[in-house]
N, C-alpha and C positions, 0 to 999 in steps of 0.2 A: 420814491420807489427805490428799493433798497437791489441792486445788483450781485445773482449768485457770484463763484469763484468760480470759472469752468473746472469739471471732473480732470485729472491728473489722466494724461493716455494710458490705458490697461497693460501691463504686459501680458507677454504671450502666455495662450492658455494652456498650455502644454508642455511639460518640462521635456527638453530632448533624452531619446536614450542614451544612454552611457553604456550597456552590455546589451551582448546579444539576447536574446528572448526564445523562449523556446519553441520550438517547428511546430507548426499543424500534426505532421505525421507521429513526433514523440507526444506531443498530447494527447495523443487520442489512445497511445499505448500506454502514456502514462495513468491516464484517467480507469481504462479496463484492469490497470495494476490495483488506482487507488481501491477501484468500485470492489474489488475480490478482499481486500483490508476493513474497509466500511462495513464492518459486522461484527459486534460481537463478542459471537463464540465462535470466528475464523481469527480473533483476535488473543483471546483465550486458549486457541486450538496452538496457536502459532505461539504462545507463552511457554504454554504446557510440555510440549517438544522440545524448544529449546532450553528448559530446565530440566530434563531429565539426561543421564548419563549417555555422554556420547552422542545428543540433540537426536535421541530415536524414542518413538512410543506403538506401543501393541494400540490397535485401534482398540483393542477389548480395556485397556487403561483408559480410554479417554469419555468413554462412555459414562460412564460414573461419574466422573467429577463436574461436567456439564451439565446432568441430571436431561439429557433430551433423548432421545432414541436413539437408538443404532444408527437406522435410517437417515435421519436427520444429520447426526456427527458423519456420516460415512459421506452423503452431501458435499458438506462442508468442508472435509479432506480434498475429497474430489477438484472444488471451487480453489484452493488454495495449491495442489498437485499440477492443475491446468495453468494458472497463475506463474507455475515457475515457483512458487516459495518452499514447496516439501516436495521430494519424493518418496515413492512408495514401493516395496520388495513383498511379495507374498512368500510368508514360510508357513507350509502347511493351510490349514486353512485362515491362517491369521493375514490381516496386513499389518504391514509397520512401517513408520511412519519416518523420515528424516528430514532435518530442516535442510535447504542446499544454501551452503555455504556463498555468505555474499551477496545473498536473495535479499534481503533487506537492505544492505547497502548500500545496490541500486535501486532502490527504491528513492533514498535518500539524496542520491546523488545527481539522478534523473531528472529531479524536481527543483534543482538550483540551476539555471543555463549558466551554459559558459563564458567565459571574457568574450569578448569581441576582440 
């Protein structure tokens, strides 16, 4: 009868962490940040802005190049104005649109934790 080798002991299953990890409470802000970006034409919207002079657009500009309705784009402003990523000035009866500076950033920044 031929005798196995015994199995080598496992090491541990779980490699220890080495950095902090991000909180419960910023995930969940971060996640309502991601879920407003997860779209798009809020993606699109937020391109389009920030490549026009001085990161501002006429909601009447944005409508066209989307090919969606008023309604829809104005939405979608809205989604991303709540979000923190644009604000918006009514002149007359137009809105217009700005990116706020930095809004992406932390986005970016948010989503890596810090040292430990």
């Amino acid at each position: 009868m031929t005798m196995l080798a015994p199995l080598p002991l496992a090491q541990a299953c779980c490699t220890p962490l080495t950095r902090a990890t991000l909180p419960a409470e910023d995930a969940v802000g971060l996640a309502r940040t991601l879920k407003a970006l997860a779209d798009p034409a809020r993606l699109r919207l937020l391109s389009l802005v920030a490549a026009t002079e001085d990161s501002e657009a006429c909601v009447c500009d944005l409508t066209d190049v989307l090919g969606l309705s008023q309604a829809t784009v104005s939405h979608h402003l809205k989604v991303l104005v709540d979000a923190g990523f644009l604000s918006r000035t009514k002149r007359g009866t137009w809105a217009y649109y700005r990116l706020v500076p930095g809004s992406l950033d932390t986005v970016a920044s948010s989503s890596r934790p810090s040292e430990a």
